[in-house]
C-alpha positions in Angstrom: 47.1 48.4 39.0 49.9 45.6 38.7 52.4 44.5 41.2 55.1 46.7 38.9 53.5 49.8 38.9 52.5 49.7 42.9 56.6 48.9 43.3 57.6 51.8 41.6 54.9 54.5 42.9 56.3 53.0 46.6 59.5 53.2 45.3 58.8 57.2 44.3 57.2 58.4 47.5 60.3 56.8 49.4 62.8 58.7 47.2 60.3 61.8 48.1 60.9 60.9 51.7 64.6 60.4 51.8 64.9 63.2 50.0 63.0 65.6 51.9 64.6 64.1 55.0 68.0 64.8 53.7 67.1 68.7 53.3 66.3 68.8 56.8 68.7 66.8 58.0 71.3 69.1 56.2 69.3 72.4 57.2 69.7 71.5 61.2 73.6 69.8 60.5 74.8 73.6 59.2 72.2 75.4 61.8 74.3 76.5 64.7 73.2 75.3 67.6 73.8 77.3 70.7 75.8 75.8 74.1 73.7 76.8 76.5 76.7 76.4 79.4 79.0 78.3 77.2 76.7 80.7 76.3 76.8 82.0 80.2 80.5 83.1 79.4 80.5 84.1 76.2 77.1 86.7 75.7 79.5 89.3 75.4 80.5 88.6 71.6 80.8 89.8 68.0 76.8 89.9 66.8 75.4 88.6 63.7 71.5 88.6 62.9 71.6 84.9 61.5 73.1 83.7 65.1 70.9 81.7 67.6 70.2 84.0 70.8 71.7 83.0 73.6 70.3 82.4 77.0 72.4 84.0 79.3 72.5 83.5 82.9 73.7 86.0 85.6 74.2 85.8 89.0 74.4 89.4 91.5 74.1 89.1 95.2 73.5 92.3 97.3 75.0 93.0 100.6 75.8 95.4 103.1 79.2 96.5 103.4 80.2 98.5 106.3 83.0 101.2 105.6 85.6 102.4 108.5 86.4 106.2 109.2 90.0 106.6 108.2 90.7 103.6 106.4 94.4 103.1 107.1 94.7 99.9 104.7 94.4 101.9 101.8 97.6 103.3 101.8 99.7 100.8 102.0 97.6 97.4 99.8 94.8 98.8 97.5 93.2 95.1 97.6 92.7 95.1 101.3 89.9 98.2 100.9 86.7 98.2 98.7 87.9 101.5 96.9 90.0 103.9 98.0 87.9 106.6 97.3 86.7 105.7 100.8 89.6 106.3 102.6 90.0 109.3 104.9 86.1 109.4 105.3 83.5 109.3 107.2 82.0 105.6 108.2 78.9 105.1 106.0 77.5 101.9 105.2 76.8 101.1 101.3 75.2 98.1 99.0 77.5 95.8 97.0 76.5 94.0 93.9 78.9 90.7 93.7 80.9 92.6 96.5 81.8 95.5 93.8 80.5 98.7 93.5 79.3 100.2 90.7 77.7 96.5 90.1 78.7 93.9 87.8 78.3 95.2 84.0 76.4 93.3 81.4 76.9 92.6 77.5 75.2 91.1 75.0 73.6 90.7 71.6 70.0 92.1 70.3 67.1 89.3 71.7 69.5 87.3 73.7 67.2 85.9 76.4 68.5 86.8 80.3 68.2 85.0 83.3 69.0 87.0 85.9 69.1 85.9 89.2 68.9 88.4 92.3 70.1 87.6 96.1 69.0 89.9 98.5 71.7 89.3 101.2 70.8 92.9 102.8 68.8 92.9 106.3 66.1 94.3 106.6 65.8 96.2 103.0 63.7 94.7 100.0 64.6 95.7 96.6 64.0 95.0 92.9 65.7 95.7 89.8 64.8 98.0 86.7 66.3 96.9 83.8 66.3 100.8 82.2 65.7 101.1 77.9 64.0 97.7 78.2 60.2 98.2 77.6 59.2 94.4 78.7 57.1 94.3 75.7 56.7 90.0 76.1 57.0 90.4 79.8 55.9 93.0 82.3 55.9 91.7 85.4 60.1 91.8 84.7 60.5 95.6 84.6 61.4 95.7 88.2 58.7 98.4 89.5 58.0 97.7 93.1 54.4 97.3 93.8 53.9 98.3 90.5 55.1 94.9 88.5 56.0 92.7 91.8 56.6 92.3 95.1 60.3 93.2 95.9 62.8 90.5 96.9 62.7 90.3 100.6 65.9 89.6 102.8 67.6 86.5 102.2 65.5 85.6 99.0 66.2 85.0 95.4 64.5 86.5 92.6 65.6 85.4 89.2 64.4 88.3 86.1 63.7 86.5 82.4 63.6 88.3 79.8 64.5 89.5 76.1 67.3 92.1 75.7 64.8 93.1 73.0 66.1 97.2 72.9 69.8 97.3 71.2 72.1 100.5 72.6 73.5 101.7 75.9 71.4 100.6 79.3 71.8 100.4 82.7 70.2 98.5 85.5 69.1 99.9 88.9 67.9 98.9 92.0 64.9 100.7 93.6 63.7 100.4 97.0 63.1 103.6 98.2 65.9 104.2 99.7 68.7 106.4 99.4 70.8 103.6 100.0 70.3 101.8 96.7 71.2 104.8 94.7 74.4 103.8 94.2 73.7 100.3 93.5 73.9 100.0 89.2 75.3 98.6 86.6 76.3 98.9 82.9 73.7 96.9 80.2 75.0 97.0 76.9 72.8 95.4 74.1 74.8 95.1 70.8 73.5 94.9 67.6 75.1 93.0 64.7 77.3 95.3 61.7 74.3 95.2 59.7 71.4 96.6 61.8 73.6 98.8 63.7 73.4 102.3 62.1 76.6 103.4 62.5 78.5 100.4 62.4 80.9 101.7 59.6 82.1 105.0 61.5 83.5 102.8 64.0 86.1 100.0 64.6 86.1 99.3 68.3 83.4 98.9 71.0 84.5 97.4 74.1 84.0 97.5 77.6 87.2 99.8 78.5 85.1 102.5 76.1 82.1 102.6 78.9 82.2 105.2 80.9 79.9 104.4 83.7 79.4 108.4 85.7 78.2 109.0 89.3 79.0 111.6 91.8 80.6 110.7 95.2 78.9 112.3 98.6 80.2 112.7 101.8 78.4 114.2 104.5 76.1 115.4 102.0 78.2 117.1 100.4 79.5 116.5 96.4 83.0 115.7 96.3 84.3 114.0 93.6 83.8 112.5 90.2 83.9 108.8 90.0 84.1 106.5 86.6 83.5 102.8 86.1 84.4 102.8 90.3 87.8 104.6 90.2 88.2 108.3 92.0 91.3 108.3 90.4 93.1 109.1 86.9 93.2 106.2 84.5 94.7 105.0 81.3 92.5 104.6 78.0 94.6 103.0 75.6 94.2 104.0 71.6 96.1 103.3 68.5 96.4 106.3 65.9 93.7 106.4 63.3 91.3 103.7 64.9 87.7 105.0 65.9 86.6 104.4 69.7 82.7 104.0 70.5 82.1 105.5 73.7 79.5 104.7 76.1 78.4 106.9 78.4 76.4 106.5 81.2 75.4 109.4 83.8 74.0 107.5 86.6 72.2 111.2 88.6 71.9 110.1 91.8 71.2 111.9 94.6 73.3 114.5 93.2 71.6 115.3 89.8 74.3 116.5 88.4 74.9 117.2 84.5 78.4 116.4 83.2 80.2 117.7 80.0 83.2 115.6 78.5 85.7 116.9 76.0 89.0 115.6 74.7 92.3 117.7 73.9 92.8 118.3 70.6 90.2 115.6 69.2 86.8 116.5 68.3 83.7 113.8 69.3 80.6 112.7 67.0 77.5 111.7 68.8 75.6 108.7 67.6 73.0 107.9 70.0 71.1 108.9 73.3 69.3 106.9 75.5 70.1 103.9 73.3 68.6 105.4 70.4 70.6 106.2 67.3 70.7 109.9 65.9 71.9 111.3 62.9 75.5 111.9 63.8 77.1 115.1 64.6 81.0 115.9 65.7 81.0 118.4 67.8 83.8 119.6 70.9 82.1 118.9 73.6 79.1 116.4 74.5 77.0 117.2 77.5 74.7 114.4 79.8 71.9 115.0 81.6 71.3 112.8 84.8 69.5 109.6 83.8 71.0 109.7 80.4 72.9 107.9 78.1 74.7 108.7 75.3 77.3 107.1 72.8 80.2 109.1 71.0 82.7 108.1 68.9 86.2 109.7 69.1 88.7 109.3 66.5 92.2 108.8 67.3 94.1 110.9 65.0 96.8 112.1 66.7 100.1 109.9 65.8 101.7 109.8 69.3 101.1 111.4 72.8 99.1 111.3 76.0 95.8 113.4 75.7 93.2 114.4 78.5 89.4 113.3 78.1 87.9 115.6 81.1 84.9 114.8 82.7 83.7 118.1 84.4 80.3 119.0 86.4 77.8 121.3 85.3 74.2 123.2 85.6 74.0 123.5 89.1 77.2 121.6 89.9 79.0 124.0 88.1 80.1 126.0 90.6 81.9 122.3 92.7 84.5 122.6 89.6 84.5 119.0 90.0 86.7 117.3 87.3 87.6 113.5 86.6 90.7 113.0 84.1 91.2 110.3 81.8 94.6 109.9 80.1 94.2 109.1 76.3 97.7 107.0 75.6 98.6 106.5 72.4 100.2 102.7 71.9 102.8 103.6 68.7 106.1 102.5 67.7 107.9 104.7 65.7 107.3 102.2 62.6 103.6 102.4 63.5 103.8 106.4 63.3 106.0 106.2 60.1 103.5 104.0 58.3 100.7 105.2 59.2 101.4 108.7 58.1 102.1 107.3 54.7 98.9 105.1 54.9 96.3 107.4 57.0 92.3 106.9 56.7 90.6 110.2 55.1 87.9 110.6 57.9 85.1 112.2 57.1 83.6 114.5 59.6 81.0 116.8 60.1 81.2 120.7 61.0 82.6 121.2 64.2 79.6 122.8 66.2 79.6 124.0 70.3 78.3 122.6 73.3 74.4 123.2 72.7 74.0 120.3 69.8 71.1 120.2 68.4 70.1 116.3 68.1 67.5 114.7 65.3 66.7 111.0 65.4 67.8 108.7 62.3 63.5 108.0 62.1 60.8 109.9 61.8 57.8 110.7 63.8 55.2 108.4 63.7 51.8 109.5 61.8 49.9 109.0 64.8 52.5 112.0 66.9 53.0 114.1 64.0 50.2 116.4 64.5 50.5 120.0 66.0 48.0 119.0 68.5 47.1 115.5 70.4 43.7 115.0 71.8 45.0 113.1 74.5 47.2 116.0 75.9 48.2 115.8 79.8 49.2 118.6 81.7 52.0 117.4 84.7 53.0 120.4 87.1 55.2 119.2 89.9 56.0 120.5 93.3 56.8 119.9 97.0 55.0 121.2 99.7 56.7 121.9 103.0 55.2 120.8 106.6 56.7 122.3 109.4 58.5 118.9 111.7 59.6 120.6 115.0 62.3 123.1 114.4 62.6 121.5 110.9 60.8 121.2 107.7 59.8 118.1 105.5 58.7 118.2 101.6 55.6 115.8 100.2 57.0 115.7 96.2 53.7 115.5 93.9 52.1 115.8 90.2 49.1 118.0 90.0 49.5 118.1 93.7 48.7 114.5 94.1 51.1 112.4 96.0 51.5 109.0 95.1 51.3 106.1 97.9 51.8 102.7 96.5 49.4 100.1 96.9 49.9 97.4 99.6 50.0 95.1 96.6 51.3 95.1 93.2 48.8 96.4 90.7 50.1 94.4 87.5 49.1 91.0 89.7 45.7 92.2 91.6 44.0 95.3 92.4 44.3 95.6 96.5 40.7 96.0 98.3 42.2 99.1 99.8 43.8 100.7 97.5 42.7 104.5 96.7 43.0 105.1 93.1 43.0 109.0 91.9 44.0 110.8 89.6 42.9 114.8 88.5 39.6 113.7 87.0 39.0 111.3 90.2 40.2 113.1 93.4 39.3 111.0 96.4 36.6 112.8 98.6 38.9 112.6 101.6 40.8 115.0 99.5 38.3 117.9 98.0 38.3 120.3 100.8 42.2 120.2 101.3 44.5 122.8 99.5 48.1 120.9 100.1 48.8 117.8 98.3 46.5 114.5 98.5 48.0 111.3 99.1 46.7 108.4 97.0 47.8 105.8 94.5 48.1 107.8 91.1 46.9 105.9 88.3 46.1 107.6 84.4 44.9 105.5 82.0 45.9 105.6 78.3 43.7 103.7 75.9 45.8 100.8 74.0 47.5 102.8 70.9 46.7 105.8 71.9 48.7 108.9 71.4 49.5 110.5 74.0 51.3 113.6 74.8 53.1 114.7 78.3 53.5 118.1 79.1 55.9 118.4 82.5 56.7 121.3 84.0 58.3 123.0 87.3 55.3 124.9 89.5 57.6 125.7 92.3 59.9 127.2 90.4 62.3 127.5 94.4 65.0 125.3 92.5 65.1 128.1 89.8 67.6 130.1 92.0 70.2 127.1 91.9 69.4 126.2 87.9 68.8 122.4 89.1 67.0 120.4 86.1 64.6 118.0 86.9 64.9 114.3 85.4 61.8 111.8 85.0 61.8 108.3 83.5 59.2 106.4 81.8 58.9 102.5 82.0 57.9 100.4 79.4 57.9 103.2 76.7 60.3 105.7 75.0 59.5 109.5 74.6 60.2 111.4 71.6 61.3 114.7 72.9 59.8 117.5 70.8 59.7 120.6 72.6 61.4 122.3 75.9 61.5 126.0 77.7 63.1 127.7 79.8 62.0 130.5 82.8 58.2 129.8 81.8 57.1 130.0 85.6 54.2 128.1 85.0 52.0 127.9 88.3 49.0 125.3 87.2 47.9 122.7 84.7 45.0 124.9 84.2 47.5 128.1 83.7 49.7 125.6 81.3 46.7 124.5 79.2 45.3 128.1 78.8 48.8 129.0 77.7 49.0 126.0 75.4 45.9 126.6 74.0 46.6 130.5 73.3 49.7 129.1 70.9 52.1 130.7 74.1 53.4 127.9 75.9 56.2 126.9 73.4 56.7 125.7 69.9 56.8 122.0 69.5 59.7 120.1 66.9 57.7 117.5 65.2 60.5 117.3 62.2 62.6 114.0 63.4 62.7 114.6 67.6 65.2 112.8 69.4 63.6 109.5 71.3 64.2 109.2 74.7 63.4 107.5 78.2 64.8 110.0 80.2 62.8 113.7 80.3 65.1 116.9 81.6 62.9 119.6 82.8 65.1 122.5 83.2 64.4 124.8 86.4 61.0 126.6 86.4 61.0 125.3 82.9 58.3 123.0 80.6 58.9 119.9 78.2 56.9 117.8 76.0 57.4 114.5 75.3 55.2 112.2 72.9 54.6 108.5 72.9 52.2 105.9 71.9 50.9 104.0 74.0 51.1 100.8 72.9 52.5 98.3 75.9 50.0 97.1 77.9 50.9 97.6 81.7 51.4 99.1 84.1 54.1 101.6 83.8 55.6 103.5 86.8 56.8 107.3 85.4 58.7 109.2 88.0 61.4 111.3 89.0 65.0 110.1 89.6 66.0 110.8 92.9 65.0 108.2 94.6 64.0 110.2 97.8 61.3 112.1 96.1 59.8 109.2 93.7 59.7 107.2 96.5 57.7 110.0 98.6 55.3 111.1 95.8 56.5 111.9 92.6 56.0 109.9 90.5 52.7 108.0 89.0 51.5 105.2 87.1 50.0 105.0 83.7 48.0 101.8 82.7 47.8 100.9 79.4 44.8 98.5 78.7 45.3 95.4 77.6 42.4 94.0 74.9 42.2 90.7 76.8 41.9 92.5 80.2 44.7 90.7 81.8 48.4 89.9 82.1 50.7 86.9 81.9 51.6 86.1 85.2 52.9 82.4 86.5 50.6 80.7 88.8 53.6 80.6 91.5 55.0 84.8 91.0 55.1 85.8 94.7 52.6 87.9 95.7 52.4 90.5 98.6 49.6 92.3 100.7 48.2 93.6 104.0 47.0 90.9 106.5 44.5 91.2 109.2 43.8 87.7 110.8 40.6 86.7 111.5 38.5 88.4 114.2 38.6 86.8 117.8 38.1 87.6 121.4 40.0 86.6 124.3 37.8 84.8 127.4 
């Protein structure tokens, strides 16, 4: 080869090189690249698929606020009180998140990674924090399940949550501890999706964070007395321009209460788009209705041209009778141009058939082929109860499933399996356990082969609550539930009596033809539901019931998805917990 032609085949590959090295040098000059110290301000944003996620960092310290009888401040400088819905109460001592209560509330996009950190400031409590709709597919140990997924955050320690906001749609965060206390400790999480994979992105034009409507009940003396939204006991403002369309986001925290609510609007009608965070075929309807636990989005469509409107917020089921009732004032922001115009120039809106307050709900998806037969081999029968012991003059309840009460283990079980742990469930009842009739106390653990399909059949075996009409809500971590049948008055009395019944083609149709998914289950008073899911996390997911006093006591359980490689990713330095005994020694 001459001199010539090794000059001009070096000559080539360096054009080549340049070349290829301005593609990617143009590629990474017109990819955006995200701020990491702006992105801490700015997660709540418009969303677009192409768009780096963002890391975005948050910061909620809990503390113990102390609340006088007969706050006098209140009166006269609303600042100088944490909310006046205190005032002219009793003293009661409650948990603030970043001194605020209901806690901070949190926006972002679809797969925006969170850092999260945690103070515990309270004495003497440890808590953790459930991030609800999140299923923690990349990372269980974040779910926030106390000895279940971790250890919780002792006093006057931080704790700081990573993870991907990997489920789009209307969340909430909690803190459980066990305690009664905590049950008012939440906040808002709102995961927004970009125009293009949200589903019902073109019935709406605004979705902002004066349209959440975060909903618990107040209690005094343990007694239900009020209605409060996004904090406020009070009448507020929402502010709408005529012919603009309003997504709603509404979140009904439960509590201790359990209380269903029912919103309606004067003179507008309201078409549901999603519960739980999942997106359903929409329907416009008069009045929406959410169970405790749930969330669910609406849109409302201002089409009045001028005007002040009431959006009611009213308890029901067994609340009913409180005639409870939180107002919010639709105001109508219109100049007289803005009505002239915009009766020359108004939308044509299409809507659906107006239908009453028992909607019936389908999903935008289908079941899956694995769920979609009448029958799943891997069927389990849940009947829960309480069982009263006599405590002096007075009476205390052990909650249960299949009349084992769950203990948790002196260690989380995602991490290690404890030494003395006593792991049951109805196939594996301890022996300490086989000759008593009341409920067995032991750490309730089911396991569900990886992928399987699984079906949950819950029902009410006490049926006592069946004189109030108080539902029952359970949530699932880690996995949604497609919701695909439900009874009322069934009175069932054993998983045995609700198998036989099932088998016999008598327990209840199920809806396999596009059932709503869920993470929130309503069992209605001596009533049944079944709820579908495949298992396909592997974990170790905590299902129990929402009021915090009775999961904490024994209802609730944990199912254990196995994992192929037989173990978790956990850091070398995630904080463990357990018994200690020191070592054995005598004195002289």
């Amino acid at each position: 080869m001459t001199e010539n032609n090794i000059l001009c085949a070096c000559m080539l590959r360096l054009s080549i090189l340049i070349g290829l090295l301005s593609v990617v040098v143009t590629i990474i000059y017109y990819t955006p690249v995200p701020d990491l110290e702006a992105s801490k301000e700015n997660c709540d944003r418009k969303c677009h698929e192409l768009d780096w996620p963002l890391i975005c960092r948050f910061k909620i310290v809990l503390e113990t606020q102390k609340l006088q009888k007969n706050c006098q401040k209140c009166s006269g400088n609303q600042t100088q009180c944490l909310d006046d819905m205190y005032c002219d109460r009793y003293s009661e001592k409650i948990i603030t998140a970043n001194k605020q209560v209901p806690g901070p509330p949190i926006r972002v996009c679809e797969n925006d990674i969170m850092v999260i950190d945690i103070v515990n400031r309270i004495p003497g409590h440890s808590v953790s924090v459930h991030w609800r709709g999140q299923w923690q597919r990349e990372t269980p140990i974040m779910d926030g399940a106390p000895m279940v997924t971790q250890c919780p955050i002792l006093p006057h320690t931080t704790f700081q949550y990573k993870f991907r906001a990997a489920q789009a749609g209307t969340h909430w965060w909690q803190i459980l501890s066990g305690d009664e206390l905590s049950e008012r400790v939440f906040g808002a999480f709102i995961v927004k999706q970009s125009k293009r994979r949200e589903p019902h992105a073109a019935i709406y034009d605004h979705d902002e964070t004066a349209y959440t409507l975060l909903v618990e009940y107040t209690i005094s003396q343990n007694s239900i007395d009020g209605i409060r939204i996004n904090g406020n006991t009070m009448n507020t403002s929402i502010v709408v321009k005529n012919n603009e369309r309003y997504r709603f986001r509404t979140i009904n925290t439960g509590g201790a209460s359990q209380c269903p609510i029912e919103i309606y609007v004067q003179e507008h009608h309201l078409t549901v788009i999603s519960i739980d965070g999942n997106a359903v075929e929409s329907k416009t309807v008069d009045i929406v209705r959410v169970e405790p636990g749930e969330t669910l989005d609406f849109i409302l469509t201002a089409s009045k041209n001028q005007g002040i409107f009431d959006m009611m917020v009213i308890s029901e089921g067994h609340c009913k009778d409180f005639n409870l009732t939180h107002t919010l004032n639709l105001h109508y922001d219109s100049s007289l141009n803005d009505i002239i115009f915009d009766m020359k120039n108004s939308k044509q809106l299409k809507t659906d058939s107006v239908e009453n307050r028992h909607l019936s709900t389908t999903s935008i998806l289908s079941l899956p082929h694995e769920l979609s037969t009448e029958k799943l081999k891997n069927t389990i029968y849940l009947g829960f109860s309480s069982i009263k012991y006599q405590l002096g003059e007075g009476t205390w309840s052990l909650p249960n499933f299949n009349n084992l009460s769950m203990v948790l283990p002196s260690a989380p079980l995602l991490l290690q399996q404890p030494d003395d742990v006593v792991m049951c469930n109805t196939e594996n009842v301890p022996h300490k356990c086989q000759s008593s009739l009341t409920s067995c106390e032991c750490t309730h653990v089911i396991d569900l082969p990886l992928n399987s399909a699984t079906e949950l059949v819950i029902f009410d075996t006490e049926h006592t609550l069946f004189k109030t009409d108080r539902s029952h809500s359970f949530h699932l971590h880690g996995h949604s539930l497609y919701m695909v049948g439900e009874k009322r008055k069934v009175f069932i009395k054993s998983a045995d009596q609700a198998k036989k019944l099932d088998d016999e083609a008598q327990l209840l149709r199920r809806r396999l033809d596009m059932p709503v998914l869920k993470n929130t289950v309503v069992v209605t008073a001596a009533g049944v539901s079944v709820v579908r899911f495949i298992a396909n996390n592997p974990g170790y997911w905590l299902f129990r019931s929402e009021i915090t006093s009775e999961w904490s006591s024994g209802l609730s359980l944990i199912f254990r998805v196995s994992n192929p490689s037989g173990s978790y990713q956990v850091p070398e330095d995630f904080p463990k917990c357990g018994n200690f005994i020191g070592p054995e020694f005598f004195l002289a």
